[in-house]
C-alpha positions in Angstrom: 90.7 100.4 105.9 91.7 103.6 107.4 89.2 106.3 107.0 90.0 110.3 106.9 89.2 111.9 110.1 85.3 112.2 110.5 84.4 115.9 110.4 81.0 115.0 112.8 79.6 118.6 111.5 75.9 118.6 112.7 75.0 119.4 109.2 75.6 118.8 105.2 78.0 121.4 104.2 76.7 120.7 100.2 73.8 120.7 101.1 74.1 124.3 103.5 76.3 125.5 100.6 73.4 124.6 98.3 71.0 126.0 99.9 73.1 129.4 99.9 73.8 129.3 96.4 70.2 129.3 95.8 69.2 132.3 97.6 72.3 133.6 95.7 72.5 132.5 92.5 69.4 130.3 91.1 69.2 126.4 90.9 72.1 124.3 92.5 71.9 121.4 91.7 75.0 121.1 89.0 76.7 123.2 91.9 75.8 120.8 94.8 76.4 117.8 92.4 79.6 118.5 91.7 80.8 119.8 94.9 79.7 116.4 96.4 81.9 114.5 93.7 85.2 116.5 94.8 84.7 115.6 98.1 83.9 111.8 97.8 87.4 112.3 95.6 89.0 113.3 98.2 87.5 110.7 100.4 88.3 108.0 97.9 91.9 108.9 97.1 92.2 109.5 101.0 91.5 105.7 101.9 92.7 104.5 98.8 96.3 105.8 99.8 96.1 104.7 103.3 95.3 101.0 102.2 98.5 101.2 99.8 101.0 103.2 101.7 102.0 100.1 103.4 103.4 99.2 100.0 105.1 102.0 99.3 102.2 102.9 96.7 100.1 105.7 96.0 96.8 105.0 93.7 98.3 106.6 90.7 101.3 104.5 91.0 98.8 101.5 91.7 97.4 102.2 88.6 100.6 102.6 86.5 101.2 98.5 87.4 97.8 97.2 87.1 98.5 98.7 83.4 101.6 97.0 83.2 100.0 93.9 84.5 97.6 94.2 82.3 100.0 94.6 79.2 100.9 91.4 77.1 104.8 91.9 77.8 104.0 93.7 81.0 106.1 96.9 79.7 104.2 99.8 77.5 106.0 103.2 76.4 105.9 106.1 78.9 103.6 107.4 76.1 101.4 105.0 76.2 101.1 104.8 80.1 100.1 108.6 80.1 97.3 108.2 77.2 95.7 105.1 79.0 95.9 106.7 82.8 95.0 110.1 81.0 97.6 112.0 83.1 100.3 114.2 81.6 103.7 113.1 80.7 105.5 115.0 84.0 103.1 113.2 85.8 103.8 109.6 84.6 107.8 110.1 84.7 107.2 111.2 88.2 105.5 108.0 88.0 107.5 105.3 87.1 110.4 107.1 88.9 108.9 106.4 91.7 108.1 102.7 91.1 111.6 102.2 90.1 113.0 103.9 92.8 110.7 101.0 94.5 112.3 98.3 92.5 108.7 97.8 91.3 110.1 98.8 87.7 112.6 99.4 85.3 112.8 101.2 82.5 114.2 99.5 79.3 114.8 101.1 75.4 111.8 100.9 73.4 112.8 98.7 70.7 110.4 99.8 67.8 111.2 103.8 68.9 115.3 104.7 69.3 114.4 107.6 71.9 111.5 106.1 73.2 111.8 104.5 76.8 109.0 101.5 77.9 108.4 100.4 82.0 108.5 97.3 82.9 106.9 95.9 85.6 109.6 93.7 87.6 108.6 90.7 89.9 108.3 92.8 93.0 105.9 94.9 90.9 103.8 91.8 90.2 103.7 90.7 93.9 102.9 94.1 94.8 100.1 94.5 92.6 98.7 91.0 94.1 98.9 92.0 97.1 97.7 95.2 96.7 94.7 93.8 95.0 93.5 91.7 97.4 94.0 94.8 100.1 91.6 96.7 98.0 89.1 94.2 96.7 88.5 93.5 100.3 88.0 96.9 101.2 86.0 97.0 98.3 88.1 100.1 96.7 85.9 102.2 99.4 82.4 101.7 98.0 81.3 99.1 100.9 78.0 100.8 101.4 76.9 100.5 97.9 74.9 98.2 96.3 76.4 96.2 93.1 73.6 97.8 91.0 74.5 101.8 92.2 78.2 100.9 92.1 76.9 99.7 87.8 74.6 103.2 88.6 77.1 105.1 89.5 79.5 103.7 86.8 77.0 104.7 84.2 76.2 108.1 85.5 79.9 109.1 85.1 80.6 107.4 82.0 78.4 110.0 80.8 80.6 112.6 81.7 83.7 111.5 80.2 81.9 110.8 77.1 81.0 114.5 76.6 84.3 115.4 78.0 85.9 113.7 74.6 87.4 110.7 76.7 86.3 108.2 73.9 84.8 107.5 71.0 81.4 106.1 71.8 80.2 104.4 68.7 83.4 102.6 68.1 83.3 99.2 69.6 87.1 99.0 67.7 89.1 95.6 69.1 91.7 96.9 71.8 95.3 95.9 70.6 97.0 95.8 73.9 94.3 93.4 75.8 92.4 91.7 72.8 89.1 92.8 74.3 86.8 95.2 72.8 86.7 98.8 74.2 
């Protein structure tokens, strides 16, 4: 997997930063925290998008088909796309523009909505998506050097935080329409 450049400082920048904010500001551990998060982000999305660019795929549009694979028809409404990805609607017409452009999509009428317009993941999409896949499960999506019980840590951790940022309902264990599992 290709890695971003190294930065081989001689020290923790978060950590340097941390200490700073301290003899600043007071406790920095939220500060610190989160600082570390952004970067592993950009980390992530930085080998993530090197694995796929071979493919002609960014993670988002990565995403966008594992959703349509994932879909009982494999097509869902643009609508629909945005709400489960939780990006804005710019961002997933940008989207499937570009996965049609790649001839990983089209986009059809949606038949229960006149105006409404549904992807649909072509065959292309499909094989991309396997191959994709394997790319990434091999690379282990860039966690390698975690356990499977801090990747489950990690999960949990961060689940919290969506929670109280009003991702989802929590109590609701409602059946999910579009996958027949339980969400």
């Amino acid at each position: 997997m290709s890695q971003p450049k190294p930065l081989n400082l001689p020290f923790d920048p978060i950590d340097r930063a941390a200490e700073s904010w301290r003899a600043h500001f007071g406790p920095s551990s939220a500060m610190a925290a989160v600082t570390s998060i952004m970067r592993a982000h950009q980390i992530l999305l930085s080998q993530l998008d090197s694995l796929l660019k071979p493919y002609d795929l960014t993670f988002a549009r990565y995403e966008a088909l594992v959703l349509l694979t994932f879909s009982k028809t494999g097509a869902l409404p643009l609508s629909k796309i945005g709400e489960r990805l939780m990006v804005h609607p710019t961002s997933v017409t940008n989207t499937v523009d570009r996965l049609e452009k790649s001839g990983f999509v089209c986009r059809l009428p949606n038949p229960r909505d006149g105006r409404g317009v549904l992807a649909e993941i072509t065959a292309a999409g499909k094989d991309v998506v396997r191959r994709a896949t394997r790319d990434l499960m091999a690379a282990e999506f860039g966690l390698p050097m975690y356990a499977e019980n801090e990747l489950h840590q990690m999960f949990d951790l961060l689940r919290t935080l969506r929670i109280a940022a009003g991702d989802f309902a929590v109590p609701s264990m409602r059946q999910d329409e579009e996958h027949g599992g339980l969400l």
